[in-house]
N, C-alpha and C positions, 0 to 999 in steps of 0.2 A: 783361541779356537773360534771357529764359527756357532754361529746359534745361541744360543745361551747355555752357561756352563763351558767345561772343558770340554765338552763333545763336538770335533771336528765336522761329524757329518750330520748335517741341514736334514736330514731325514730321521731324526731320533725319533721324531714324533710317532714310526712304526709300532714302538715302546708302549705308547701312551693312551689312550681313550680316544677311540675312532681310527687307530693306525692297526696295523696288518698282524699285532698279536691280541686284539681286540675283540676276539671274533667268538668266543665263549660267551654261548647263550644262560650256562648255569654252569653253578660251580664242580660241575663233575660232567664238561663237557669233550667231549674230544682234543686233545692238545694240537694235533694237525691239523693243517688245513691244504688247500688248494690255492694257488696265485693265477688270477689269468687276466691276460693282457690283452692290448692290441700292439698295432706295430709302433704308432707313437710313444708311447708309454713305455712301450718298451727300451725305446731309446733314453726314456727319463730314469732309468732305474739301473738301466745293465752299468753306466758308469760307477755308480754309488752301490748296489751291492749283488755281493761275489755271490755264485750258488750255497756254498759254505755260510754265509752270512745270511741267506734263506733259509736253508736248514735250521739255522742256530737258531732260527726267529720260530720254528715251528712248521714251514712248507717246503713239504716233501713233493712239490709238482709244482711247475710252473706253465701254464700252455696260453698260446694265442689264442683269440676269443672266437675266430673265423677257422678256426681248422676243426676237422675231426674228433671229437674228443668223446669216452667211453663215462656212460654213469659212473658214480661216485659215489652212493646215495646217504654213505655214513661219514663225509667227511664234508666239512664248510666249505665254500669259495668265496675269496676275496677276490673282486672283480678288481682292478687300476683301469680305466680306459675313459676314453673323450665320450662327453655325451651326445654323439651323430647319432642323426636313423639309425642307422645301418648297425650300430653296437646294441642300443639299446630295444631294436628286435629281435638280436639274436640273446639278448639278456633274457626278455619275456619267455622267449623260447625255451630257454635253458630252464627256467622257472617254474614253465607250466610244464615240462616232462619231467620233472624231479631230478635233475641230474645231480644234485648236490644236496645236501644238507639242508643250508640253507645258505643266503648269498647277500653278503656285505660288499656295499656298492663304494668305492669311489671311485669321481671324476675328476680327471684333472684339471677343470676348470669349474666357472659356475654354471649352472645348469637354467637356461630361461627356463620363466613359469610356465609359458605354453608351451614349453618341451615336455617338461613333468609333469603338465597336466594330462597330456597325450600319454607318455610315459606308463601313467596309473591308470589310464584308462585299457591298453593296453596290456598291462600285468592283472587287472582285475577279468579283462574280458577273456583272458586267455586260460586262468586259474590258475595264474603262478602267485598271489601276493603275497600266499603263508610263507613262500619260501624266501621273502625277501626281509632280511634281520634289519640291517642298516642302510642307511644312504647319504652320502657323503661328499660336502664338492670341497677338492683339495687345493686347487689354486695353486699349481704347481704344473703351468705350459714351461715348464725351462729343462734343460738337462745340467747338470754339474759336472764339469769336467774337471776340476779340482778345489780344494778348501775356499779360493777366491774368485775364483774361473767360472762361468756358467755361458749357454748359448739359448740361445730361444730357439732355438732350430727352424729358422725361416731364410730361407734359400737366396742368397742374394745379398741380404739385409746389410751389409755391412758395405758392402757397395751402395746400394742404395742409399742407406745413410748418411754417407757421408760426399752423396753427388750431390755438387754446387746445383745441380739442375734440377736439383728433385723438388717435388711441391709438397705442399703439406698435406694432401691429397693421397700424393702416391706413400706417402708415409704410414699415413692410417690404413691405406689398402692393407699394406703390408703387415701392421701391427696385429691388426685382424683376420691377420692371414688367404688374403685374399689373389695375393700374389705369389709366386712362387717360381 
């Protein structure tokens, strides 16, 4: 199997301390929670687990981080999403209106320090910080498309890769996502 152990899927870690059933602030805390994404992320997860396999983990909802979404205010949110602007003001936001519980962050990536400095500056000025439990960088830009199979989902790349032409340049563009 992949991972360590028998367990096929690279994602058990959901399981464990700091993963998506983690999110109980005390021990008589609410069993459900909330998942919410972005559109990246989303493509990192829907391969690897079925809505039945969220349920089973405890999340009864799943929603994109940009769409409409109605308060919550007794049940957690597990945030998955890239740490861009654009997520993490509408996180602050989410924070400083109470729309959840409270809000276990992770990113799929690592988060710069001047991101997260801005980040908290932003969650304190706004009056969301009580509501943020956890924060998390997951190191997980790839999707899995099977036990040994995975993509980075960067558009091209494989082309690129492996063109005699390519410089080491347009490589790191691309690794970094700057290409697409």
């Amino acid at each position: 199997g992949g991972g360590s152990g028998s367990d096929p899927n690279p994602y058990s870690s959901y399981d464990k301390p700091g993963g998506v059933n983690s999110t109980n602030s005390n021990n008589n805390s609410n069993p459900w929670k909330i998942l919410i994404y972005d559109k990246h992320t989303r493509a990192i997860i829907s391969p690897l687990l079925s809505v039945s396999q969220l349920r089973s983990r405890g999340v009864t909802l799943h929603l994109l981080l940009h769409s409409d979404r109605e308060p919550i205010p007794d049940v957690p949110a597990v945030y998955f999403v890239q740490p861009t602007q654009e997520n993490l003001s509408a996180i602050a936001r989410d924070c400083s209106r109470n729309l959840y519980q409270r809000a276990h962050l992770h990113f799929s990536t690592r988060m710069e320090r001047p991101v997260m400095e801005e980040f908290a500056r932003l969650v304190v000025n706004t009056g969301g910080l009580d509501n943020i439990a956890s924060v998390h960088d997951q190191f997980v830009e790839f999707a899995c498309l099977e036990q040994r199979l995975f993509t980075l989902n960067v558009p091209q790349s494989y082309v690129l890769y492996n063109n005699p032409g390519a410089t080491e340049v347009d490589m790191e563009s691309a690794m970094n996502g700057e290409i697409g």
